[in-house]
N, CA, C and O atoms as a CHARMM CRD file, in Angstrom:
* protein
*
  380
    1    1 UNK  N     87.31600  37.01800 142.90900 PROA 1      0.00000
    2    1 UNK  CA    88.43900  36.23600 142.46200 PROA 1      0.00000
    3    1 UNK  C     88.26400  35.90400 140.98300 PROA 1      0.00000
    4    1 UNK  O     87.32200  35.17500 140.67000 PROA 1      0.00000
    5    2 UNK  N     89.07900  36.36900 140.06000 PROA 2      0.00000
    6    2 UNK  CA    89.08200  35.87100 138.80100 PROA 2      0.00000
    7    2 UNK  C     89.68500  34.73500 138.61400 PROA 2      0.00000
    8    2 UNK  O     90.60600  34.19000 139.22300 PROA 2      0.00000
    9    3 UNK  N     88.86000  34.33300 137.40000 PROA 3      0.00000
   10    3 UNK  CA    88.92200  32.51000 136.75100 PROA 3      0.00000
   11    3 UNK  C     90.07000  32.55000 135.89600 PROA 3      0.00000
   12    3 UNK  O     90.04000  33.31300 134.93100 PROA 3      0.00000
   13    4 UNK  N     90.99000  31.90200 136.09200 PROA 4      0.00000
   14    4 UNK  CA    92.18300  32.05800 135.52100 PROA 4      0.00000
   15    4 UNK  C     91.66200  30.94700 134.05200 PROA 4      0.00000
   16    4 UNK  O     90.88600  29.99200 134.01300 PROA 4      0.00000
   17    5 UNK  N     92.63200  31.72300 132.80800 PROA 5      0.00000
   18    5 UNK  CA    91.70200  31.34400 131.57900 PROA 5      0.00000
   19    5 UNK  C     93.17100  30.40300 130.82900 PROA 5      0.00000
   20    5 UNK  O     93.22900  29.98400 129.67300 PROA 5      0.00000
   21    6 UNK  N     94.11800  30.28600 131.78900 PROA 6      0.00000
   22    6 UNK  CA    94.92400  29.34400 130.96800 PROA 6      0.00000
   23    6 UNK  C     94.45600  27.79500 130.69600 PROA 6      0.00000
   24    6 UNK  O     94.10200  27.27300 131.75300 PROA 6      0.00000
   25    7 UNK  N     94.36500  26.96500 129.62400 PROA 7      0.00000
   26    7 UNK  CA    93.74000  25.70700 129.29300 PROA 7      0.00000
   27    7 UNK  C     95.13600  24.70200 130.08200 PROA 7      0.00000
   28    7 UNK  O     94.79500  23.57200 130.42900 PROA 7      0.00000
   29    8 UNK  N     96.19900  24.98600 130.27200 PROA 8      0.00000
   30    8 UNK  CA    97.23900  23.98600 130.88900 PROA 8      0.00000
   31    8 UNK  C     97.35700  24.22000 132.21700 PROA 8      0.00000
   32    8 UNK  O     98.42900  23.99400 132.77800 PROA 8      0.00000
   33    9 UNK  N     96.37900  24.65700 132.83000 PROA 9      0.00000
   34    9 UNK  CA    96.66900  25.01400 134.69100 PROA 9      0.00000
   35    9 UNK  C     96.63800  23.70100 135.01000 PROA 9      0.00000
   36    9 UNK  O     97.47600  23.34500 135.83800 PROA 9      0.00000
   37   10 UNK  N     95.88900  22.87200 134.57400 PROA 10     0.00000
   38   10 UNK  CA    96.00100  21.05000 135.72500 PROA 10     0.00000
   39   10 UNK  C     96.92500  20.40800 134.93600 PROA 10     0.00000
   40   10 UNK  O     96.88500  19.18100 135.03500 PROA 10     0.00000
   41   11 UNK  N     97.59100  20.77600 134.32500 PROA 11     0.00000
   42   11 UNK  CA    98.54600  19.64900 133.99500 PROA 11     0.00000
   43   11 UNK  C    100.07900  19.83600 134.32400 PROA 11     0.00000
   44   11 UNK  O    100.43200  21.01500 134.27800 PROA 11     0.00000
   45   12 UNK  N    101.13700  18.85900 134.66800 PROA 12     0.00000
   46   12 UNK  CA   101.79800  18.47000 134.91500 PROA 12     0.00000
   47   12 UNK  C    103.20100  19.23000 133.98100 PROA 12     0.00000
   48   12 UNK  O    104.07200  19.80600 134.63400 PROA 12     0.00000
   49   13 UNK  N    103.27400  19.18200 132.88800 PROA 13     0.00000
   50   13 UNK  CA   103.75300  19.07500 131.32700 PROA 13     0.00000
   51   13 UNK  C    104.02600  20.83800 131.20200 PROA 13     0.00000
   52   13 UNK  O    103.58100  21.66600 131.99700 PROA 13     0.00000
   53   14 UNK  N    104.54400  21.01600 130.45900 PROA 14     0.00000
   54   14 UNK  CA   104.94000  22.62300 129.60900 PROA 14     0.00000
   55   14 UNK  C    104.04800  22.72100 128.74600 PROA 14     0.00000
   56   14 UNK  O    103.65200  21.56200 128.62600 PROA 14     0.00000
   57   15 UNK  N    103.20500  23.63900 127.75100 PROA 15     0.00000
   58   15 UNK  CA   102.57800  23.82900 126.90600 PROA 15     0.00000
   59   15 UNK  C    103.41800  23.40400 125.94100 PROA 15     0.00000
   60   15 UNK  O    102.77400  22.96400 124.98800 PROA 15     0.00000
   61   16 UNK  N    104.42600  23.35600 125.80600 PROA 16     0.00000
   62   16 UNK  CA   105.51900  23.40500 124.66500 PROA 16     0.00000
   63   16 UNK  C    105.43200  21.89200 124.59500 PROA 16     0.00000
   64   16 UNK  O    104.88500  21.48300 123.57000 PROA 16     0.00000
   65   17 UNK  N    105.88400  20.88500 125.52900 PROA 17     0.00000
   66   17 UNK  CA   105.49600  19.67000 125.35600 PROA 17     0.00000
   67   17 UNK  C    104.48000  19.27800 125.11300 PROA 17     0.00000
   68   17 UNK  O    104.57800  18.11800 124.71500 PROA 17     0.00000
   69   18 UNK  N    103.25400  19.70500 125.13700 PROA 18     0.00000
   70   18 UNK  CA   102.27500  19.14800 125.20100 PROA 18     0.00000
   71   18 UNK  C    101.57200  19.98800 123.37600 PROA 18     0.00000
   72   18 UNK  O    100.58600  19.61400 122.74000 PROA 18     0.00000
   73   19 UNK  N    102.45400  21.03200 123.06300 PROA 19     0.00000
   74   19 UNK  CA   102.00300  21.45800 121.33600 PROA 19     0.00000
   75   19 UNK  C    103.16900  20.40100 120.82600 PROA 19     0.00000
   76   19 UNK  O    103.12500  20.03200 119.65300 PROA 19     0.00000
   77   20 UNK  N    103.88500  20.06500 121.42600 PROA 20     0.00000
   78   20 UNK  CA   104.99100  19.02500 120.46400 PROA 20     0.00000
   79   20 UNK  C    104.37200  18.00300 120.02900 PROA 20     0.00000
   80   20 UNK  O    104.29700  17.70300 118.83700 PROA 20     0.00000
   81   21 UNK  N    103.68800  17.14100 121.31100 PROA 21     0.00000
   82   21 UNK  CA   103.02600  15.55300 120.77000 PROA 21     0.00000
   83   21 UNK  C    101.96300  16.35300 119.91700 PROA 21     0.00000
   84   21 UNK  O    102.33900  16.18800 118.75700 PROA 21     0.00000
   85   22 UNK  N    101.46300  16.69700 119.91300 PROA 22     0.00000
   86   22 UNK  CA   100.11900  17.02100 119.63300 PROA 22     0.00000
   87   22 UNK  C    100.59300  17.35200 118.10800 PROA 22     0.00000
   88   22 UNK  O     99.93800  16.83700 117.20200 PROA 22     0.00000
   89   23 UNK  N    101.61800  18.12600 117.80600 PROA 23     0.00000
   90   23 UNK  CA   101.77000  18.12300 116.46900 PROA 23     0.00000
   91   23 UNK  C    102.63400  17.02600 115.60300 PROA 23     0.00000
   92   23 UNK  O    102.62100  16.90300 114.37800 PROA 23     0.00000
   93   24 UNK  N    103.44100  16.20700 116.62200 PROA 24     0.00000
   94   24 UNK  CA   103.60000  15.13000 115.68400 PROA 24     0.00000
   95   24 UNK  C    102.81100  14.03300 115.72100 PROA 24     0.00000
   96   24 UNK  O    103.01200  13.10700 114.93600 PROA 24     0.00000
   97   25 UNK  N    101.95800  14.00400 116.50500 PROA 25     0.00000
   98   25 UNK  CA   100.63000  12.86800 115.77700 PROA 25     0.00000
   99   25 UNK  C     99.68100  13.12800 115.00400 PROA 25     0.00000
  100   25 UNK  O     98.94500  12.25200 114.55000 PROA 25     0.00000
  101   26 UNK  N     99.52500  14.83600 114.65300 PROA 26     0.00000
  102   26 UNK  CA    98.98400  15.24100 113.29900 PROA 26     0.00000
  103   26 UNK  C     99.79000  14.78000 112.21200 PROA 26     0.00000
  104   26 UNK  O     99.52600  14.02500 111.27600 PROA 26     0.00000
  105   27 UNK  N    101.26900  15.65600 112.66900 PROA 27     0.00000
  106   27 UNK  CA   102.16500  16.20700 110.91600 PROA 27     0.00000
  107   27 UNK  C    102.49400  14.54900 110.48500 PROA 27     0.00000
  108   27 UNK  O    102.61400  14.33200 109.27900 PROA 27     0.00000
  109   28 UNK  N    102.61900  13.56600 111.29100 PROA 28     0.00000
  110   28 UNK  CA   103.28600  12.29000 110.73700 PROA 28     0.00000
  111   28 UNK  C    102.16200  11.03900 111.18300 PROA 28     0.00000
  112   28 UNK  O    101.88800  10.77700 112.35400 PROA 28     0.00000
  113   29 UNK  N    101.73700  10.52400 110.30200 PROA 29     0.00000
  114   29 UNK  CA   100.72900   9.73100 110.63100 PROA 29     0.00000
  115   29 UNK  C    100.95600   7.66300 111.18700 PROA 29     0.00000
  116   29 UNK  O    100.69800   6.57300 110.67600 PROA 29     0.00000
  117   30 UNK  N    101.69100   8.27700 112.72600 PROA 30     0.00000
  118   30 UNK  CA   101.99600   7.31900 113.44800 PROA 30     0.00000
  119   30 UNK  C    101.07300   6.79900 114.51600 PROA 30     0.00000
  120   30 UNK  O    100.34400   7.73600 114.84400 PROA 30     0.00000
  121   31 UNK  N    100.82100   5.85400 115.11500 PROA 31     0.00000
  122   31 UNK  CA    99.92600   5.86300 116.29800 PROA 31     0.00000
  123   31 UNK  C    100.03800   6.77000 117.45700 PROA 31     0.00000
  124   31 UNK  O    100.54300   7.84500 117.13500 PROA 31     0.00000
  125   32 UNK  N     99.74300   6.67900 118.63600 PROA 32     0.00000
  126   32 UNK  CA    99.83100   6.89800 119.41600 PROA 32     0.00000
  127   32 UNK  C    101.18600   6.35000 120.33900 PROA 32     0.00000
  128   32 UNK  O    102.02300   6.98300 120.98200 PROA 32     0.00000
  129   33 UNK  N    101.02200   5.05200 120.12600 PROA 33     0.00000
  130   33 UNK  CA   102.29100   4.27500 120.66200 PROA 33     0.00000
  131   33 UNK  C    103.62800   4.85700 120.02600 PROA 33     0.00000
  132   33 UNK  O    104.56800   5.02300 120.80400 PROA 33     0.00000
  133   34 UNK  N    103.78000   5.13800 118.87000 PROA 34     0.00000
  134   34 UNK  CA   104.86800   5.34700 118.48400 PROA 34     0.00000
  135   34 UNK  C    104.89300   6.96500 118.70500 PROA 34     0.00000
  136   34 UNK  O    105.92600   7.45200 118.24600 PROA 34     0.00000
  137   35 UNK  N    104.13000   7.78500 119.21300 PROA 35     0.00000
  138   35 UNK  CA   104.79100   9.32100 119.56000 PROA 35     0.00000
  139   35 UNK  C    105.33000   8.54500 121.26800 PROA 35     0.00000
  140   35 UNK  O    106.50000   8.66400 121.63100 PROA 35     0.00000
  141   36 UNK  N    104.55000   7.98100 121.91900 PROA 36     0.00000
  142   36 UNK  CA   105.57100   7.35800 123.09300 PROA 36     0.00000
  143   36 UNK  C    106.63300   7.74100 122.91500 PROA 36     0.00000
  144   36 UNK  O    107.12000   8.84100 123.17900 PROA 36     0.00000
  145   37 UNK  N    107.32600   6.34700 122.18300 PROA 37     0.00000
  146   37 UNK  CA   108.74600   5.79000 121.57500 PROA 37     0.00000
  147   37 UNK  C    109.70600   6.77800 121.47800 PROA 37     0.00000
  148   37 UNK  O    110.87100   6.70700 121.87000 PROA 37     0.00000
  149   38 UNK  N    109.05100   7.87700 120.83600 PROA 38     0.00000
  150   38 UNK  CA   109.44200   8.87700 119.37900 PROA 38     0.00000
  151   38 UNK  C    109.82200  10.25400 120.97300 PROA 38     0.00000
  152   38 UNK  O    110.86500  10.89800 120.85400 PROA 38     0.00000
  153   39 UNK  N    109.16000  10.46000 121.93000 PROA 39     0.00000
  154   39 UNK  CA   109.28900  11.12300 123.09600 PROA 39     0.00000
  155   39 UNK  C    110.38600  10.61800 124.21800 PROA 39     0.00000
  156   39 UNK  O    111.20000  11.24000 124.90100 PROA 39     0.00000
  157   40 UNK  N    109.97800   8.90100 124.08900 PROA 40     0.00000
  158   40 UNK  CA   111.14400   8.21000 125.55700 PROA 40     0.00000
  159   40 UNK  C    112.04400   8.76800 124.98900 PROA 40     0.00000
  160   40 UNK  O    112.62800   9.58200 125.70400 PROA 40     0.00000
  161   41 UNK  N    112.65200   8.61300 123.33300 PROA 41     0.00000
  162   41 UNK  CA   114.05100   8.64400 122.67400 PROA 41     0.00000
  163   41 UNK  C    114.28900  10.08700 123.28500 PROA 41     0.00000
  164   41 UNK  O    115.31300  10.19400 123.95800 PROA 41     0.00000
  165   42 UNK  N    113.56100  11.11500 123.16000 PROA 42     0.00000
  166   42 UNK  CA   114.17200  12.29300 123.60100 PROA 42     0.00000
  167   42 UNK  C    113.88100  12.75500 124.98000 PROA 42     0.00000
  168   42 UNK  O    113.92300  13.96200 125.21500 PROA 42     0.00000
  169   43 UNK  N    113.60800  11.95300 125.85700 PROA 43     0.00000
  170   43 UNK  CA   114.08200  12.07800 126.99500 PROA 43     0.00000
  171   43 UNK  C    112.48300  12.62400 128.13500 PROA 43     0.00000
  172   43 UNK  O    112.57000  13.21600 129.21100 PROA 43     0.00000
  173   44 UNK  N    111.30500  12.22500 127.50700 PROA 44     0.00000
  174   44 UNK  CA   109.91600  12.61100 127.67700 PROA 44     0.00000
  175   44 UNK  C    109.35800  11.33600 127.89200 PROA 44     0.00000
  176   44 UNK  O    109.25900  10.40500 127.09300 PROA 44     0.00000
  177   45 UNK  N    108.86000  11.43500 129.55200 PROA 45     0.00000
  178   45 UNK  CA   108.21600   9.86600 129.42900 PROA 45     0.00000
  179   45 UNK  C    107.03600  10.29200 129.54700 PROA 45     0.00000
  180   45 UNK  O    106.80200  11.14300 130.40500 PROA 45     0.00000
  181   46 UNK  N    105.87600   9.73800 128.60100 PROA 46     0.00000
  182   46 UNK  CA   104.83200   9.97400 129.00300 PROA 46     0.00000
  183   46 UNK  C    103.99900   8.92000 128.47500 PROA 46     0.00000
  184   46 UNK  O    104.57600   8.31400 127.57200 PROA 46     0.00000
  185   47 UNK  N    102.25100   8.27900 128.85800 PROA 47     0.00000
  186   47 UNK  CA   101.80500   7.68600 128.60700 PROA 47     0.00000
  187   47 UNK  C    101.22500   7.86100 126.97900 PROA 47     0.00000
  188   47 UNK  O    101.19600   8.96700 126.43900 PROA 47     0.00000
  189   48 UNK  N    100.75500   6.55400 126.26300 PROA 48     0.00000
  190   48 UNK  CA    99.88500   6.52100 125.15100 PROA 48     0.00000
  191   48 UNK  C     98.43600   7.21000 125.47200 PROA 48     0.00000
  192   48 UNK  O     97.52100   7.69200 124.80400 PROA 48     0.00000
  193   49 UNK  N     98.69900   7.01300 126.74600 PROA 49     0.00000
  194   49 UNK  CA    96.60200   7.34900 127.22800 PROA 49     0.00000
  195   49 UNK  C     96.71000   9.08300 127.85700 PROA 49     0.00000
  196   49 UNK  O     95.68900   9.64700 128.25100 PROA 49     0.00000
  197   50 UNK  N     98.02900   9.75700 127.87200 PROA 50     0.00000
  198   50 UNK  CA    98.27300  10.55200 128.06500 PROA 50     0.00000
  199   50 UNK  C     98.14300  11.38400 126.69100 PROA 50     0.00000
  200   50 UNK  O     97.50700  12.43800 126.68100 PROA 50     0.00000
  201   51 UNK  N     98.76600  10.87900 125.52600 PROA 51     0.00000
  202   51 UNK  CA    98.88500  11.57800 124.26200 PROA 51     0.00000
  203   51 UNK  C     97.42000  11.55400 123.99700 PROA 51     0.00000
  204   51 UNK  O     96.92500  12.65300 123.74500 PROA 51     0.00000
  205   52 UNK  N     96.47200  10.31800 124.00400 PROA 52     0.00000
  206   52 UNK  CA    95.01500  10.39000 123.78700 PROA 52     0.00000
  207   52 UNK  C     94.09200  11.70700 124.17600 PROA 52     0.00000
  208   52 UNK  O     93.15300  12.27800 123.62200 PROA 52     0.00000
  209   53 UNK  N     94.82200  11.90300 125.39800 PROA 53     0.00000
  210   53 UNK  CA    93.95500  12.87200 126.54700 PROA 53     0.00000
  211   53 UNK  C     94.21800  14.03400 126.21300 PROA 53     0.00000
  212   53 UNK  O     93.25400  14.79700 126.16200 PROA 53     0.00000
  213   54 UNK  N     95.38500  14.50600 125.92100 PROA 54     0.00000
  214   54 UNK  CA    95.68100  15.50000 125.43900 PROA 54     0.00000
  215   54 UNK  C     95.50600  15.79800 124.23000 PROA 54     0.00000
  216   54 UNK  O     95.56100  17.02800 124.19400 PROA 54     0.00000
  217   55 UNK  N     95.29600  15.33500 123.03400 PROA 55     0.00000
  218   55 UNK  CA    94.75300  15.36300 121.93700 PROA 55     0.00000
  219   55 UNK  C     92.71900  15.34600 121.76200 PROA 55     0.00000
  220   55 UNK  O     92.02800  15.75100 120.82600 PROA 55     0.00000
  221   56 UNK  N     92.40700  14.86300 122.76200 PROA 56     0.00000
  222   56 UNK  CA    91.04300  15.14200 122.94800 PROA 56     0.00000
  223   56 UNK  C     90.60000  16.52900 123.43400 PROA 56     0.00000
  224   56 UNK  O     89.70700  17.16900 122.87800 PROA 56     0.00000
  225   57 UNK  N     91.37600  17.01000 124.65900 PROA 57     0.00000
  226   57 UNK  CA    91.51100  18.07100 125.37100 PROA 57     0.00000
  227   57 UNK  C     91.95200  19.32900 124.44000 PROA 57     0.00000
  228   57 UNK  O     91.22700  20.31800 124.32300 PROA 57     0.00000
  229   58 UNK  N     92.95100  19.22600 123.92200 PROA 58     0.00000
  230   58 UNK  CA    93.80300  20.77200 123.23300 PROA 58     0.00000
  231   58 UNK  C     93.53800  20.26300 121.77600 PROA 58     0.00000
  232   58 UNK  O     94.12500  21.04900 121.03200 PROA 58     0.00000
  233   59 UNK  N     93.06400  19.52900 121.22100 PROA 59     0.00000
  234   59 UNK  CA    93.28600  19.31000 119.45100 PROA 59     0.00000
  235   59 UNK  C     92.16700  20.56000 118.72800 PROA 59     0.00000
  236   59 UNK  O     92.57700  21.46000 117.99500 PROA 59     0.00000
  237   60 UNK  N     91.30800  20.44900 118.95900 PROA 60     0.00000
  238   60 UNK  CA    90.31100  21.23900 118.88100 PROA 60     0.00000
  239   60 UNK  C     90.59200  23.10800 119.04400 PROA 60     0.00000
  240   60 UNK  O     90.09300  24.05400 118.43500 PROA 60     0.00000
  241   61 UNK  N     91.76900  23.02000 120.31800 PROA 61     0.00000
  242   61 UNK  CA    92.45500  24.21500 120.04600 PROA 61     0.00000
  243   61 UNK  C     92.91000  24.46700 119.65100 PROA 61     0.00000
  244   61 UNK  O     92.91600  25.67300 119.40500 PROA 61     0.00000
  245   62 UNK  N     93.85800  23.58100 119.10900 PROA 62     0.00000
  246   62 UNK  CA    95.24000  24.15400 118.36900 PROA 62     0.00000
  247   62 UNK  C     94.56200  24.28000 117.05300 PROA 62     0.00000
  248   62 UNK  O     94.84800  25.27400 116.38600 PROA 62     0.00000
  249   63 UNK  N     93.85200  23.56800 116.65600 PROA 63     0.00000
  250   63 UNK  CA    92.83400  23.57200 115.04800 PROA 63     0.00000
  251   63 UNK  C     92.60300  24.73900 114.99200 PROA 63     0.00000
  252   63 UNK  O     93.22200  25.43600 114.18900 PROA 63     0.00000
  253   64 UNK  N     91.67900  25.25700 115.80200 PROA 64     0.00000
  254   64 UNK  CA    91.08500  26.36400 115.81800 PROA 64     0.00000
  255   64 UNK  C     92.39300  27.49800 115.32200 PROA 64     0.00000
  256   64 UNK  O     92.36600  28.28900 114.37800 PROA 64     0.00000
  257   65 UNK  N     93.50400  27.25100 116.31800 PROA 65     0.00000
  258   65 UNK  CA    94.65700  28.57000 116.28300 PROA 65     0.00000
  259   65 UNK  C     94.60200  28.59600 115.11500 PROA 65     0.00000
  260   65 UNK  O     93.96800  29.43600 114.47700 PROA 65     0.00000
  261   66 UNK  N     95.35300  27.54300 114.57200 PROA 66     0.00000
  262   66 UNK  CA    95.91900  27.23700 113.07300 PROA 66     0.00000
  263   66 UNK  C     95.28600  27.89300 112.05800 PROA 66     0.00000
  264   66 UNK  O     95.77000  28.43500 111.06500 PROA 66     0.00000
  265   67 UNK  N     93.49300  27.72500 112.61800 PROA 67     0.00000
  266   67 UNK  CA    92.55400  28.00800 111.23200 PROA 67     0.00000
  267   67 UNK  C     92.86700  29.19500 111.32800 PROA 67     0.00000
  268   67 UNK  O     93.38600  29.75900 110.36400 PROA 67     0.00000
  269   68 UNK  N     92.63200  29.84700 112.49000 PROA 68     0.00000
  270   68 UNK  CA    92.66300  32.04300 112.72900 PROA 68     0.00000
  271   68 UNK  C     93.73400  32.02700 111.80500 PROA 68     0.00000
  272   68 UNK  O     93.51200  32.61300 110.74600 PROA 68     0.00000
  273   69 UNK  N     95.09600  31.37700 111.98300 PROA 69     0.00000
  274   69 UNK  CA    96.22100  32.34300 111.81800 PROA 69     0.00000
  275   69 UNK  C     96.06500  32.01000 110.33500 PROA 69     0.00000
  276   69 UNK  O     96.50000  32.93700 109.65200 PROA 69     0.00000
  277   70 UNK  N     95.69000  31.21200 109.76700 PROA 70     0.00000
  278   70 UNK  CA    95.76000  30.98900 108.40400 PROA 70     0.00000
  279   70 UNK  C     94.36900  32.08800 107.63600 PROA 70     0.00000
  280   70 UNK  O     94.23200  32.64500 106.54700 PROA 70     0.00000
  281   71 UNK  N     94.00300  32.04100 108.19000 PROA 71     0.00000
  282   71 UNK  CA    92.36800  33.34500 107.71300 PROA 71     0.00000
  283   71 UNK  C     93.39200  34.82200 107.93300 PROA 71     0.00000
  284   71 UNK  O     93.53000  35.47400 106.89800 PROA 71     0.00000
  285   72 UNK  N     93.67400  35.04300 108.43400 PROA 72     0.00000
  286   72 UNK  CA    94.33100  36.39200 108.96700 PROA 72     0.00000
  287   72 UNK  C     95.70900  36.24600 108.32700 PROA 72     0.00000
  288   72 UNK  O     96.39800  37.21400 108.65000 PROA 72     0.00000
  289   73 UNK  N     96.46900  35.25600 107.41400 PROA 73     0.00000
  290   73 UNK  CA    97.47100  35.55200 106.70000 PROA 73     0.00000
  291   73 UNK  C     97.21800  35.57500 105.28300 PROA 73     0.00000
  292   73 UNK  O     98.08300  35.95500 104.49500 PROA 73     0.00000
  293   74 UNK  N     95.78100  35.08800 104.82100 PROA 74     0.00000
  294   74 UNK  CA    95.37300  35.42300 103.56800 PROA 74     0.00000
  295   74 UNK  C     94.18100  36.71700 103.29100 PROA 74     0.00000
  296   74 UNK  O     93.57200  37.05200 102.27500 PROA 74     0.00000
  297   75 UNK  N     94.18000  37.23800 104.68700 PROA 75     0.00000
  298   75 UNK  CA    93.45400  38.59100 104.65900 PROA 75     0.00000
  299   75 UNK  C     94.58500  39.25700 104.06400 PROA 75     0.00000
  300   75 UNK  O     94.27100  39.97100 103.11200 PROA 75     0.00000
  301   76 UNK  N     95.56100  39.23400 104.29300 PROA 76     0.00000
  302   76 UNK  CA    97.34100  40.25000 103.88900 PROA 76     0.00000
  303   76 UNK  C     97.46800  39.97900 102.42200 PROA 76     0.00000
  304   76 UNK  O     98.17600  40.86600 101.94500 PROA 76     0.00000
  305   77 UNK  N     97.13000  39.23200 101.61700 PROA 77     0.00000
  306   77 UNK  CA    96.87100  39.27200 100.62300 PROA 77     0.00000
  307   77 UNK  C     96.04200  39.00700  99.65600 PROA 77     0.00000
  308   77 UNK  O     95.92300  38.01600  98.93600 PROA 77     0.00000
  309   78 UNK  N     95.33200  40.26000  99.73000 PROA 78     0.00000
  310   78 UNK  CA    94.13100  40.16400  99.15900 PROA 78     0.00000
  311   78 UNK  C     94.36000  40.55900  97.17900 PROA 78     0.00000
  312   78 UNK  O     93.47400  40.78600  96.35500 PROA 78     0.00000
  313   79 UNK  N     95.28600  40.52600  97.05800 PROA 79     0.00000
  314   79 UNK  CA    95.35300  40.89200  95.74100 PROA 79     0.00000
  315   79 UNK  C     96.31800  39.68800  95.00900 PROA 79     0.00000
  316   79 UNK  O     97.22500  40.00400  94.23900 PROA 79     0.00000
  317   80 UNK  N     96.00500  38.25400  95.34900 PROA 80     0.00000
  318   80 UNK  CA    96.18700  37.09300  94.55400 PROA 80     0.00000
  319   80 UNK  C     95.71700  36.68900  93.16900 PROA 80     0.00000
  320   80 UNK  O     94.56800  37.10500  93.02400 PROA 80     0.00000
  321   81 UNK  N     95.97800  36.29700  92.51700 PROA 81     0.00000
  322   81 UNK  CA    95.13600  35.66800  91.22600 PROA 81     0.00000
  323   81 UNK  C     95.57900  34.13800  90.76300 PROA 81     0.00000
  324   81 UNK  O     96.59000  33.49700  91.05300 PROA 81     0.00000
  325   82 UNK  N     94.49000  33.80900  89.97000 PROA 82     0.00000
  326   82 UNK  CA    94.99700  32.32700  89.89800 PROA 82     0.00000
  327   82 UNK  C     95.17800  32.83600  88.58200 PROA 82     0.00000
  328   82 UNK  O     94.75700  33.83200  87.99400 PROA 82     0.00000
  329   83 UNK  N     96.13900  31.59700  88.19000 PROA 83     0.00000
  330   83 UNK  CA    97.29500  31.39100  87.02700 PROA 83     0.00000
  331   83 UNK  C     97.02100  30.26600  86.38300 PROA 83     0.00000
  332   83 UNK  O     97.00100  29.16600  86.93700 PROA 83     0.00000
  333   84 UNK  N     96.74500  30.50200  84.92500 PROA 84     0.00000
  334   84 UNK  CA    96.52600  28.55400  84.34500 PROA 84     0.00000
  335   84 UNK  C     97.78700  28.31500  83.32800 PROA 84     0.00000
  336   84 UNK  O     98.30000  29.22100  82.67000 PROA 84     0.00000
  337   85 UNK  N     98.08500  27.33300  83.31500 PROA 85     0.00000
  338   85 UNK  CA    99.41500  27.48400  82.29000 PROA 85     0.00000
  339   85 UNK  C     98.32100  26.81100  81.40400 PROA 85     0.00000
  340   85 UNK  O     97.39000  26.12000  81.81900 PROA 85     0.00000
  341   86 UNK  N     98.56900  27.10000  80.25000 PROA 86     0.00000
  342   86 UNK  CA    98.03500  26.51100  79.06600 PROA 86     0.00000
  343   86 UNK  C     98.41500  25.15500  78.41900 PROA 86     0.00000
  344   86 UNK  O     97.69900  24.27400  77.94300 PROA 86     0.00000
  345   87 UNK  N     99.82800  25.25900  78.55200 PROA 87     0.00000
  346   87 UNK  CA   100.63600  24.21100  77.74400 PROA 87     0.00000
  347   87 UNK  C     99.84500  23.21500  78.89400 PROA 87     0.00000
  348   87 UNK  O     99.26600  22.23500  78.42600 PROA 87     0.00000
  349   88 UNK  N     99.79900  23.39500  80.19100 PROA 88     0.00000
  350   88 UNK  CA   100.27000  22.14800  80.95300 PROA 88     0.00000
  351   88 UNK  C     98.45500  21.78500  80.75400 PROA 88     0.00000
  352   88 UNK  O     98.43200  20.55500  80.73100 PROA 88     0.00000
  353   89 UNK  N     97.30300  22.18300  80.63900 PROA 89     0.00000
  354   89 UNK  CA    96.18300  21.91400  80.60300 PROA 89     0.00000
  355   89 UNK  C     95.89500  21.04700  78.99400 PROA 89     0.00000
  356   89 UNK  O     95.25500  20.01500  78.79000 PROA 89     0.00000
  357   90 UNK  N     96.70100  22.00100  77.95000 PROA 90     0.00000
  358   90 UNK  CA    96.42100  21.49700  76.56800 PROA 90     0.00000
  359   90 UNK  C     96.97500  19.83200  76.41300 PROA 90     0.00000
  360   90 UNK  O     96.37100  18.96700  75.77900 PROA 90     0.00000
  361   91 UNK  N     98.51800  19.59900  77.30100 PROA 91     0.00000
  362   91 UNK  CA    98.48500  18.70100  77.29800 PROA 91     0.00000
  363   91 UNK  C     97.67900  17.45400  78.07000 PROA 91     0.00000
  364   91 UNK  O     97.57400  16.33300  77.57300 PROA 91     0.00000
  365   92 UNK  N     97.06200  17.88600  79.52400 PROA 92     0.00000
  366   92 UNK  CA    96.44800  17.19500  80.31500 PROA 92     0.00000
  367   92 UNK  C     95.01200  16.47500  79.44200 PROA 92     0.00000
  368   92 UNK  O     94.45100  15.39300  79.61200 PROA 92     0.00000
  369   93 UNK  N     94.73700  17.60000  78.47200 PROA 93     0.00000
  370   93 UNK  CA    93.26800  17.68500  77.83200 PROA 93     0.00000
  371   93 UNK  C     93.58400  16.63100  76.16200 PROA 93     0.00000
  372   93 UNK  O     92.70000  15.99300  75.59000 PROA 93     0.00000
  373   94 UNK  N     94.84800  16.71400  75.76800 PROA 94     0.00000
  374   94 UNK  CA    94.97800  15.44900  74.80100 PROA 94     0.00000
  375   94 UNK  C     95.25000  14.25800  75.35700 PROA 94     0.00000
  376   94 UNK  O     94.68500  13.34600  74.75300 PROA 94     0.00000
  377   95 UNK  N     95.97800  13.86600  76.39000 PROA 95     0.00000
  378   95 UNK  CA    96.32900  12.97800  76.80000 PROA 95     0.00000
  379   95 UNK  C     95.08300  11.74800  77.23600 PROA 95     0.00000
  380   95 UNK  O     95.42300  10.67200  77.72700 PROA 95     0.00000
């Protein structure tokens, strides 16, 4: 019998709900209580100790995704260069 390798098999919730809180208590720096609030309004009841749990549980994953996909979209361009404007340094450097 194979071990089924999905991380949301015991939970209740959609993956989709559960990458939603999870990214607005990163992208907007509210408590916990207020992704509640910010969820009842759209029609998602779920606990504060629920958003905790799930952010202990999947945060670490989704980090991880984020980091891959961001390593693997600056592998695609490997032929960047950095740029200095002059004016904007000459003035930074009298000022």
């Amino acid at each position: 019998m194979a071990k089924s390798t999905n991380p949301f098999r015991y939970f209740d919730s959609s993956p989709e709900v559960i990458r939603l809180v999870l990214l607005m208590s990163v992208r907007y720096p509210i408590s916990l209580r207020n992704v509640e609030d910010l969820l009842f309004e759209r029609g998602i009841d779920i606990c504060n100790e629920t958003v905790r749990l799930w952010w202990n549980r999947f945060g670490p994953m989704f980090a991880a995704e984020i980091r891959r996909k961001r390593v693997q979209h600056m592998r695609h361009h490997t032929h960047w260069r950095w740029h200095l404007d002059e004016t904007k340094f000459g003035e930074a450097r009298c000022s």
